[in-house]
TILUM-209414 format. One line per field, with one value per atom (N, C-alpha, C, O): atom name; x, y, z; residue number from 1. Coordinates in nm, 2 decimals. Layout:
// TILUM-209414
atom: CA,...
px: X,...
py: Y,...
pz: Z,...
seq: NUM,...
This chain:
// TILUM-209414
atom: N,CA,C,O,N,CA,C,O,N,CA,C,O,N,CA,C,O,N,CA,C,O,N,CA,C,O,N,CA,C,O,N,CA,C,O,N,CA,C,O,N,CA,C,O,N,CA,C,O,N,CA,C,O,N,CA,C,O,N,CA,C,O,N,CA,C,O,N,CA,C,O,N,CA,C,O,N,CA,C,O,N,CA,C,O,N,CA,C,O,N,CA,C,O,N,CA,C,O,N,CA,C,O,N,CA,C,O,N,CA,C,O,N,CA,C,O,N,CA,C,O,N,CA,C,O,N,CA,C,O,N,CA,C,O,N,CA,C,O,N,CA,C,O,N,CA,C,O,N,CA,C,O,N,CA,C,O,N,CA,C,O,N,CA,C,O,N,CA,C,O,N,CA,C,O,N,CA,C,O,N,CA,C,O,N,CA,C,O,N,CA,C,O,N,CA,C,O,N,CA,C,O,N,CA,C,O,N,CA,C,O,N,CA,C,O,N,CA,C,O,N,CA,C,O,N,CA,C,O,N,CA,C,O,N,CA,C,O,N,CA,C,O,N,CA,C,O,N,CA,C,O,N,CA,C,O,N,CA,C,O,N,CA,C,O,N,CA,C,O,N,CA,C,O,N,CA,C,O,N,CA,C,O,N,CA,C,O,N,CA,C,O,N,CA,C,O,N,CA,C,O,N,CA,C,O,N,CA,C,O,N,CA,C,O,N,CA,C,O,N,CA,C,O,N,CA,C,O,N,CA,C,O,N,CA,C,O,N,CA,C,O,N,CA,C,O,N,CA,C,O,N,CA,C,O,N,CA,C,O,N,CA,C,O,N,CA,C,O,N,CA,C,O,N,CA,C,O,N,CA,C,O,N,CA,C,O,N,CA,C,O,N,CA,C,O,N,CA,C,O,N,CA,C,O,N,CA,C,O,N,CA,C,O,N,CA,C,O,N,CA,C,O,N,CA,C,O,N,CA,C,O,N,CA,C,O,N,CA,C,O,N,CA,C,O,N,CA,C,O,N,CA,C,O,N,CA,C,O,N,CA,C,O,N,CA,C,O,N,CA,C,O,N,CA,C,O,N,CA,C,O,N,CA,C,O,N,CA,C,O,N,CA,C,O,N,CA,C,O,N,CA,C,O,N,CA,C,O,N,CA,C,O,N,CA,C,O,N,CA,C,O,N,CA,C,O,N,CA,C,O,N,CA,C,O,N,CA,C,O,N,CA,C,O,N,CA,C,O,N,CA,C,O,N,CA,C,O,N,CA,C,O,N,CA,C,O,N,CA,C,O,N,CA,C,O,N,CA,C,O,N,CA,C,O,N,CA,C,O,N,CA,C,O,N,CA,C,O,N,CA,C,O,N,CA,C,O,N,CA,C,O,N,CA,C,O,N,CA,C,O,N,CA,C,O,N,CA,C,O,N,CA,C,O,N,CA,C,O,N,CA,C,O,N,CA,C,O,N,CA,C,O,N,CA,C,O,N,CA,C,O,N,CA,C,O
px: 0.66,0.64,0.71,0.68,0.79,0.86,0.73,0.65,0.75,0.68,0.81,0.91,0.78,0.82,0.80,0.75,0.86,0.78,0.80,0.86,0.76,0.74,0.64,0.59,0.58,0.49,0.55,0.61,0.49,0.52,0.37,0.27,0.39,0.31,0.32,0.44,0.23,0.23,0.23,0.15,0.32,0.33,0.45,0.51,0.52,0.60,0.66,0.60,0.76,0.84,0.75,0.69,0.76,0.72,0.61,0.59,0.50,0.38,0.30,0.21,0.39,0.36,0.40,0.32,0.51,0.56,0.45,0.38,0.41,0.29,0.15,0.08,0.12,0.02,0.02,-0.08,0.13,0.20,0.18,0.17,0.18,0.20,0.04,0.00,-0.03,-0.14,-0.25,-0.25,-0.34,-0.35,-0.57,-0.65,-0.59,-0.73,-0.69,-0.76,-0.55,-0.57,-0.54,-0.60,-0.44,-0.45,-0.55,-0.56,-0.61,-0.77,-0.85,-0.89,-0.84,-0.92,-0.89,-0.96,-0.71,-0.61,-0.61,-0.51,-0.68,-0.65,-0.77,-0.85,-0.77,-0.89,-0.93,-0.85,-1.06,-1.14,-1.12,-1.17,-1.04,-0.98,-1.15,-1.22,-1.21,-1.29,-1.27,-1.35,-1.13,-1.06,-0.95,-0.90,-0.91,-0.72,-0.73,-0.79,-0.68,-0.69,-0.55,-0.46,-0.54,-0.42,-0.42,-0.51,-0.32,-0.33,-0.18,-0.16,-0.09,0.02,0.08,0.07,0.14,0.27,0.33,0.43,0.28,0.34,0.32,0.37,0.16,0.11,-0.03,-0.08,-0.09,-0.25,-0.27,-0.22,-0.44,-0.51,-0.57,-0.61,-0.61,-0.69,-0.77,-0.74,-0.87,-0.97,-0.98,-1.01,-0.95,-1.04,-1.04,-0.97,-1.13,-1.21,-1.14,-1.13,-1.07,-1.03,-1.05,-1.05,-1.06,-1.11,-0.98,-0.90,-0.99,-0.87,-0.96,-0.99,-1.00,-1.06,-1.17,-1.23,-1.21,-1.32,-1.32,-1.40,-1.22,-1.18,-1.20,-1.19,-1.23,-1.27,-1.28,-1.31,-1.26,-1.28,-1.24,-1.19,-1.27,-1.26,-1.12,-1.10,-1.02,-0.88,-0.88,-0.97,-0.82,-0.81,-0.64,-0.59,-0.57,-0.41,-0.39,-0.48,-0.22,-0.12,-0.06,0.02,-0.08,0.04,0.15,0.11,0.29,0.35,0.45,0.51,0.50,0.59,0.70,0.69,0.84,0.95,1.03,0.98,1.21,1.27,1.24,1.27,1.17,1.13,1.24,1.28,1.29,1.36,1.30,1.32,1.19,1.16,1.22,1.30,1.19,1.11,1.13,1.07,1.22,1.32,1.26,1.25,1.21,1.19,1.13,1.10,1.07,1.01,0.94,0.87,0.97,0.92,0.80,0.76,0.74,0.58,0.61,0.68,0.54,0.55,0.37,0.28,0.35,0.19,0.14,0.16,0.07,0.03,-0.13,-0.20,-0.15,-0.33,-0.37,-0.31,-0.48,-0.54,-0.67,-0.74,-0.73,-0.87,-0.93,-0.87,-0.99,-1.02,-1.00,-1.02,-0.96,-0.91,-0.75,-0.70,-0.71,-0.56,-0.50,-0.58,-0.36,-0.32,-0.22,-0.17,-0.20,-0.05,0.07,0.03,0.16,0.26,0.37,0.46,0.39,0.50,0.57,0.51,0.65,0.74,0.78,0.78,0.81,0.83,0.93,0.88,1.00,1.07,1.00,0.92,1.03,0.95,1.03,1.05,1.10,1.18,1.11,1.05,1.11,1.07,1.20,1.31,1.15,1.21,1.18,1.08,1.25,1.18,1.23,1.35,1.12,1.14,1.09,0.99,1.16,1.13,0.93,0.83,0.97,0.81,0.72,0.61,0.73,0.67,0.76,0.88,0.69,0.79,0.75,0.64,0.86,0.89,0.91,0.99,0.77,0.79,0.83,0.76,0.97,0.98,0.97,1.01,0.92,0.88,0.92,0.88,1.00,1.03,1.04,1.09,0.96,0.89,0.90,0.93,0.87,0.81,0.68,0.62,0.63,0.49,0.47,0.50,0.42,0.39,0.28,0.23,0.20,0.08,0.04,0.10,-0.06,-0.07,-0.26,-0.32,-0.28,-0.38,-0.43,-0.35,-0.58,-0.62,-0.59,-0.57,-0.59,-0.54,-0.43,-0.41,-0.34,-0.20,-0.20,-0.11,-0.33,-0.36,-0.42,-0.48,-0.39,-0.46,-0.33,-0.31,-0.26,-0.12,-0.06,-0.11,0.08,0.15,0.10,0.05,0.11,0.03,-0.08,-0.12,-0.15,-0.28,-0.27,-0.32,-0.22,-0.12,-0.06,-0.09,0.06,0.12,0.04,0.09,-0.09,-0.15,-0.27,-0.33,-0.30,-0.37,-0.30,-0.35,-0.18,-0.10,-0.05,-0.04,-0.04,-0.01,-0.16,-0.16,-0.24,-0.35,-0.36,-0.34,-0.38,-0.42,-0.31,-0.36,-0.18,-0.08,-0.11,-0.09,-0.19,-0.24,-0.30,-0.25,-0.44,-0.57,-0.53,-0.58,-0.43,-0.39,-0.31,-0.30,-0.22,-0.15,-0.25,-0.27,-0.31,-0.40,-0.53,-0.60,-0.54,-0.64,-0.52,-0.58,-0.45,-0.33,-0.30,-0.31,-0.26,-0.28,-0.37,-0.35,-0.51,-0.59,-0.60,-0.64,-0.57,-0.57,-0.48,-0.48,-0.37,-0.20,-0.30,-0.37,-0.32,-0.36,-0.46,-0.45,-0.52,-0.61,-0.51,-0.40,-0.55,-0.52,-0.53,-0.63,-0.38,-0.41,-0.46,-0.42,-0.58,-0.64,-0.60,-0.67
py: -1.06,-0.93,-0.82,-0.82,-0.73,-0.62,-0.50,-0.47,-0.45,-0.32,-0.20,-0.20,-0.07,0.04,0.17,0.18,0.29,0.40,0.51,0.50,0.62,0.72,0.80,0.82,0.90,0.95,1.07,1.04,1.21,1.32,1.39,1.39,1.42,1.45,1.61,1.65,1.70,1.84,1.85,1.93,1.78,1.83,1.79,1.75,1.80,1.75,1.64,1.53,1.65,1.45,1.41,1.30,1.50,1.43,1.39,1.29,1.46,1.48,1.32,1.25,1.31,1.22,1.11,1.03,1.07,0.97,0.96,0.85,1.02,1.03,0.95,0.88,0.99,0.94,0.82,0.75,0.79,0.65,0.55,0.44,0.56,0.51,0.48,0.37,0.56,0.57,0.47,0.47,0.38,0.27,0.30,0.23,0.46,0.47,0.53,0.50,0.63,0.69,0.59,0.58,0.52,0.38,0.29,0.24,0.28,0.21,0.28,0.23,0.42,0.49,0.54,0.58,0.50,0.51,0.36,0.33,0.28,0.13,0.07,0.00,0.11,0.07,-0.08,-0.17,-0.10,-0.21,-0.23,-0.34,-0.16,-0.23,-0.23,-0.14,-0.32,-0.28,-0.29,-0.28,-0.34,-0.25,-0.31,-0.41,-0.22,-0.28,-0.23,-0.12,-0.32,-0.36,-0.34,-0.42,-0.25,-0.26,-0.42,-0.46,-0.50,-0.61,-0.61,-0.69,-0.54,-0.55,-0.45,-0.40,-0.42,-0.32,-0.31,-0.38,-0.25,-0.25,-0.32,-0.32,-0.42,-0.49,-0.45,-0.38,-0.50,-0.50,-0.57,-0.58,-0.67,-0.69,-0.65,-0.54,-0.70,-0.65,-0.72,-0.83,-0.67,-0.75,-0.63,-0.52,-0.69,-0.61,-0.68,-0.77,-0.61,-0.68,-0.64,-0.53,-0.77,-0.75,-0.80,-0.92,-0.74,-0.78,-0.76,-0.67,-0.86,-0.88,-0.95,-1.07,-0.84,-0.94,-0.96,-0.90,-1.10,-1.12,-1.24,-1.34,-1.19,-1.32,-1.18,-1.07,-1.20,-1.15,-1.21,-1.33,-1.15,-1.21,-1.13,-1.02,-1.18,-1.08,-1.17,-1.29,-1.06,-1.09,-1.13,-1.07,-1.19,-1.14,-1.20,-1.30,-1.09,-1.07,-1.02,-0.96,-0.97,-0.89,-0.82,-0.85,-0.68,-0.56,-0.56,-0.53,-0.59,-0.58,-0.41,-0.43,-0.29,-0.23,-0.26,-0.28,-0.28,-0.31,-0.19,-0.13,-0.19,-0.13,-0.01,0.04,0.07,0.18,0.28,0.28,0.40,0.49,0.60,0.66,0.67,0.81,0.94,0.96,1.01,1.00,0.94,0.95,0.89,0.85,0.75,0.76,0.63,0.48,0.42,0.46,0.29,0.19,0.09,0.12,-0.06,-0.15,-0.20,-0.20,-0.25,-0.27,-0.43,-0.47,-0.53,-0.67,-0.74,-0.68,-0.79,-0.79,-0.95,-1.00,-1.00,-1.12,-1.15,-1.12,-1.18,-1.20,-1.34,-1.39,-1.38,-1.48,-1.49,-1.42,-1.59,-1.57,-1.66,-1.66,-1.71,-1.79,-1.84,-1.94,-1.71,-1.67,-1.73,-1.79,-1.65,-1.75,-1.64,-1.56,-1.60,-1.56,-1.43,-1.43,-1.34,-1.21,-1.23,-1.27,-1.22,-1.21,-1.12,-1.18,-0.98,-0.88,-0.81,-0.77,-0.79,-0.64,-0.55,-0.58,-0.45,-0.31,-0.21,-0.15,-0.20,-0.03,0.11,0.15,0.15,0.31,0.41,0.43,0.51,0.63,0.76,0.79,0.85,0.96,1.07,1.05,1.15,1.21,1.38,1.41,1.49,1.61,1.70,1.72,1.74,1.80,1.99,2.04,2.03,2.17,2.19,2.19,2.18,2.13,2.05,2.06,1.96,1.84,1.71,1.71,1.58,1.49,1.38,1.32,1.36,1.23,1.12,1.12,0.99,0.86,0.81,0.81,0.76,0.63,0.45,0.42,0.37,0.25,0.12,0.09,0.05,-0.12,-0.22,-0.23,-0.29,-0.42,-0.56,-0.58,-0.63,-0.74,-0.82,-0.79,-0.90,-0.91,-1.05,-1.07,-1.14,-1.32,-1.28,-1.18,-1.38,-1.39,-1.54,-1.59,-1.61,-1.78,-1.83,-1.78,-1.90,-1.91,-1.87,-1.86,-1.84,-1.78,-1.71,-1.69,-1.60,-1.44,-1.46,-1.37,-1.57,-1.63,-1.62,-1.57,-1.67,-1.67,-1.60,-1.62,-1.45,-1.37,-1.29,-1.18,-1.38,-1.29,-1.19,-1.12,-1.20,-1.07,-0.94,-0.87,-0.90,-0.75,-0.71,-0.60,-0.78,-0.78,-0.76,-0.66,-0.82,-0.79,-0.67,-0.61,-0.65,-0.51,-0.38,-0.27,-0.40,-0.26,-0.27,-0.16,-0.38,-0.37,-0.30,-0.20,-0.36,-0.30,-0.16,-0.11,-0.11,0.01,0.13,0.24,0.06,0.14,0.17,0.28,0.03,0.01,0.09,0.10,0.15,0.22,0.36,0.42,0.40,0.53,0.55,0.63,0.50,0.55,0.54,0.60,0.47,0.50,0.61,0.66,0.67,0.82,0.91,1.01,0.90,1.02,1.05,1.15,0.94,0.97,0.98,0.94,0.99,1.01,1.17,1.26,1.18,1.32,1.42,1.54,1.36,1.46,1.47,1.58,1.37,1.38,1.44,1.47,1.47,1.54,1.65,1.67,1.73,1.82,1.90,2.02,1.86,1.87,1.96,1.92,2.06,2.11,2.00,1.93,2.01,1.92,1.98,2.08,1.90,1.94,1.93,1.98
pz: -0.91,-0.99,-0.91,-0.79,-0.95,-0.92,-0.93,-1.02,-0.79,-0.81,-0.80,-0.73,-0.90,-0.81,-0.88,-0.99,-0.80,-0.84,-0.77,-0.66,-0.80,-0.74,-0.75,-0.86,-0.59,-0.65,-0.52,-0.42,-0.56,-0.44,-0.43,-0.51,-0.30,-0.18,-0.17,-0.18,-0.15,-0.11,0.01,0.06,0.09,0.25,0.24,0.14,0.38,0.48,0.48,0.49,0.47,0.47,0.65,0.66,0.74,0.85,0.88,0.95,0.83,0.80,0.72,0.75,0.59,0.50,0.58,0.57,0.66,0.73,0.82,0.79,0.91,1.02,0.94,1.00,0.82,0.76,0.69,0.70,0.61,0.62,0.71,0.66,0.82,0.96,1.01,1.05,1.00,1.04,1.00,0.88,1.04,1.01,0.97,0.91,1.04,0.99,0.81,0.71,0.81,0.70,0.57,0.46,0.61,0.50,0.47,0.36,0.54,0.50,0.39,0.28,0.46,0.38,0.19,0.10,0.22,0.07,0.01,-0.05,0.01,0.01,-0.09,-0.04,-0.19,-0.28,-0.24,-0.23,-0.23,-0.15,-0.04,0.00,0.08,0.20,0.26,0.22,0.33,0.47,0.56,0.64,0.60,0.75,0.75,0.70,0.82,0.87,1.01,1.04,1.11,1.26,1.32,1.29,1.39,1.50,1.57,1.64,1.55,1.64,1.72,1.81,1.69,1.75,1.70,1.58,1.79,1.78,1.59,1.54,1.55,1.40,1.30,1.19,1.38,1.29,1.28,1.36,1.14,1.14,1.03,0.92,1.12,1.00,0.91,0.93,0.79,0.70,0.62,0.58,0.59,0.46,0.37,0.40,0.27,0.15,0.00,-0.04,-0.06,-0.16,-0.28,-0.32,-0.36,-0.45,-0.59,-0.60,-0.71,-0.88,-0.96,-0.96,-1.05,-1.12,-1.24,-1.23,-1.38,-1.49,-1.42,-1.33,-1.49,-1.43,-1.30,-1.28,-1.22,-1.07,-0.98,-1.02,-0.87,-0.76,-0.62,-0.61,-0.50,-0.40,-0.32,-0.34,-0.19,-0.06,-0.01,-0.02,0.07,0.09,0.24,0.29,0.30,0.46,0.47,0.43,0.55,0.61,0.65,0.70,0.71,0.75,0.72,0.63,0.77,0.72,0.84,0.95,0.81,0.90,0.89,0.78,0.94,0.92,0.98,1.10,0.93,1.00,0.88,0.78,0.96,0.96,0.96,0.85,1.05,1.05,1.09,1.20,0.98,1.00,1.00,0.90,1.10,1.06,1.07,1.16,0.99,0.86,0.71,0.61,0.74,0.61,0.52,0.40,0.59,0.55,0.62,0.73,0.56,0.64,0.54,0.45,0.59,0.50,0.53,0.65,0.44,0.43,0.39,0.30,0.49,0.49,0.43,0.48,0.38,0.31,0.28,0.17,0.38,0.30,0.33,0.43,0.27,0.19,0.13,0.04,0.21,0.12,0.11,0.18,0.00,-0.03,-0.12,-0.22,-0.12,-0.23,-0.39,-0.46,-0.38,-0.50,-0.55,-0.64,-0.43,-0.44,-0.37,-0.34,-0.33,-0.21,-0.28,-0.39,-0.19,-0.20,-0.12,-0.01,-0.12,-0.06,-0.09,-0.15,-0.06,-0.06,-0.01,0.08,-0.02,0.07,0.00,-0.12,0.03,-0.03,0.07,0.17,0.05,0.08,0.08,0.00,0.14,0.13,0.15,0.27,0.07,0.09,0.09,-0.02,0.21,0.18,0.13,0.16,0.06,0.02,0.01,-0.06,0.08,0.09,0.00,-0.04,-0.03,-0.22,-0.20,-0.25,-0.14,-0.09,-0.09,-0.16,0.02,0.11,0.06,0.12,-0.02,-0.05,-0.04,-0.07,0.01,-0.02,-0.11,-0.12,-0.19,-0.29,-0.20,-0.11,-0.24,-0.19,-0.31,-0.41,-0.30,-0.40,-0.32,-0.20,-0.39,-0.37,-0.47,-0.59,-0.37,-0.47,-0.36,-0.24,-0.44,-0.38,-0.48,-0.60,-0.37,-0.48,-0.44,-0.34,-0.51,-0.49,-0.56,-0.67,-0.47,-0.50,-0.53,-0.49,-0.64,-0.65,-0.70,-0.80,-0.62,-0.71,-0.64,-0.54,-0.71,-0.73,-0.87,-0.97,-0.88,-0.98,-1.03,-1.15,-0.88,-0.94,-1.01,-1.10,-1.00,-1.09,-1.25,-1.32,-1.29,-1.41,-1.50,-1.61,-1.38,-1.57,-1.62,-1.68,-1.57,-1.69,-1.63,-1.54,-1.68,-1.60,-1.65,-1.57,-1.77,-1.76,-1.76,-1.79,-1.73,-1.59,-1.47,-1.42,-1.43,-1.33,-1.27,-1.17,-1.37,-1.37,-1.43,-1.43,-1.48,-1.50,-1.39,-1.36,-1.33,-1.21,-1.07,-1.01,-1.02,-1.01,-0.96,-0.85,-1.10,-1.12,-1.09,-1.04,-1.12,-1.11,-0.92,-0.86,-0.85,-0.73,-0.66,-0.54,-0.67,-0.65,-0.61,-0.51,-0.80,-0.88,-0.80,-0.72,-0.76,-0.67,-0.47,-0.38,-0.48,-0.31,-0.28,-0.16,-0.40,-0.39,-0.43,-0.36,-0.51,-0.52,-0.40,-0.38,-0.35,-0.24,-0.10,0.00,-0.10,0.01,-0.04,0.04,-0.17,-0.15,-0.14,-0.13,-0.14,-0.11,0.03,0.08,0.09,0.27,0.30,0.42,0.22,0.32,0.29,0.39,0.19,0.16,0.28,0.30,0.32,0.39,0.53,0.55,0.60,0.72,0.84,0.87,0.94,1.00,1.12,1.17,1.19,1.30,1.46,1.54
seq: 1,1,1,1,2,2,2,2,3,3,3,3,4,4,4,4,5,5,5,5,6,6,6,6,7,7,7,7,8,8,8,8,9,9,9,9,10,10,10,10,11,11,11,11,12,12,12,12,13,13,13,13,14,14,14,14,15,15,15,15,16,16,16,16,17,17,17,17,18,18,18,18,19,19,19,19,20,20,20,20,21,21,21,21,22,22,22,22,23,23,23,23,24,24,24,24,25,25,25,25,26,26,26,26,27,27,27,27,28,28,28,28,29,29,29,29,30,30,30,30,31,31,31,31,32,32,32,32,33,33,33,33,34,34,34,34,35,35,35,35,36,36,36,36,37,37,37,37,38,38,38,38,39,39,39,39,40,40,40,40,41,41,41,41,42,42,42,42,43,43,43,43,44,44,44,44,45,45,45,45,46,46,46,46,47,47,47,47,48,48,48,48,49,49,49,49,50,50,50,50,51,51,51,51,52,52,52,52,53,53,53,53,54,54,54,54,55,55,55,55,56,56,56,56,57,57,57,57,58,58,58,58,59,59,59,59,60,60,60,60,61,61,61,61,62,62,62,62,63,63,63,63,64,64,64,64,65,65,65,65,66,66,66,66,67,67,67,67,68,68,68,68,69,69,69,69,70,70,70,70,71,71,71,71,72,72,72,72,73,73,73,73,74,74,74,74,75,75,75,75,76,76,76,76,77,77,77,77,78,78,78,78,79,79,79,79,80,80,80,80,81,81,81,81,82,82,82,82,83,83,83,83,84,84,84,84,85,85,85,85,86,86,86,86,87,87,87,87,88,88,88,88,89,89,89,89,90,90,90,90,91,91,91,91,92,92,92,92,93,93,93,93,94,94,94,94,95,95,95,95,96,96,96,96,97,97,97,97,98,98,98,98,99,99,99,99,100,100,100,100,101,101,101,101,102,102,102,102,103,103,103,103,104,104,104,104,105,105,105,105,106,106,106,106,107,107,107,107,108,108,108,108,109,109,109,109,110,110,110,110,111,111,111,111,112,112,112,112,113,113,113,113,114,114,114,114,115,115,115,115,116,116,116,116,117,117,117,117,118,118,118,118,119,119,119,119,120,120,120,120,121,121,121,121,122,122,122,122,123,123,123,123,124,124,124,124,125,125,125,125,126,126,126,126,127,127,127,127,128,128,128,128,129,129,129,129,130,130,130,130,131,131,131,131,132,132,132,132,133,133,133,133,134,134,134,134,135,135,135,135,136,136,136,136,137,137,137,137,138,138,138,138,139,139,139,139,140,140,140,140,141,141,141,141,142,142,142,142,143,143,143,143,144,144,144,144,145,145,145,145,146,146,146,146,147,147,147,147,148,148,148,148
């Protein structure tokens, strides 16, 4: 499944990259995450709880960041499994500074098999889309915020 998109940010390309990066504030942007773990240089674990229809289950994997260009870029490596049945993705990330706000555009792609396999692609792609929706809008309420 092809992800992509864009969404803009009321701060700072450098700012939004620093928060990108940041591995408490992505938890916190990560609908169901209950934690993501520094375990290596640019990596972390994660669990979190995911519903799709009526299939559900709790996730556990890897976020890896590679090609890191700041502030510019950086790719997001993603795999997950669970009972349910497993994730596998990568994604691009472009910042983009939009007279003091920055535009992230994002394209990825994204495995899915198991269960979660079978509830159809536009299930899928409006789940998706949503899980996208709710991790920018709670990322921008944290740029937003004064930094301390």
């Amino acid at each position: 499944m092809k992800i992509s998109g864009s969404h803009t940010l009321d701060c700072p390309r450098d700012r939004a990259y620093e928060m990108l990066q940041d591995p408490e504030i992505l938890a916190q942007c990560m609908p169901g995450c209950d934690r993501l773990s520094k375990i290596a240089d640019d990596t972390y674990e994660m669990q979190m709880k995911m519903a799709i229809a009526s299939i559900q289950g709790l996730f556990s994997g890897k976020i890896r960041i590679a090609d890191q260009s700041p502030p510019n870029s950086f790719r997001l490596v993603v795999e997950g499994n669970g009972k349910v049945g497993f994730v596998k993705g990568e994604g691009l990330l472009n910042l983009m500074p939009q007279n003091g706000s920055t535009e992230i555009r994002y394209d990825g792609d994204v495995h899915v098999g198991g269960m979660i396999a079978g509830v159809g692609q536009r299930l899928l792609d409006t789940t998706s889309r949503f899980i996208i929706k709710k991790f920018f809008e709670k990322l921008g309420g944290l740029c937003a915020r004064p930094v301390s």
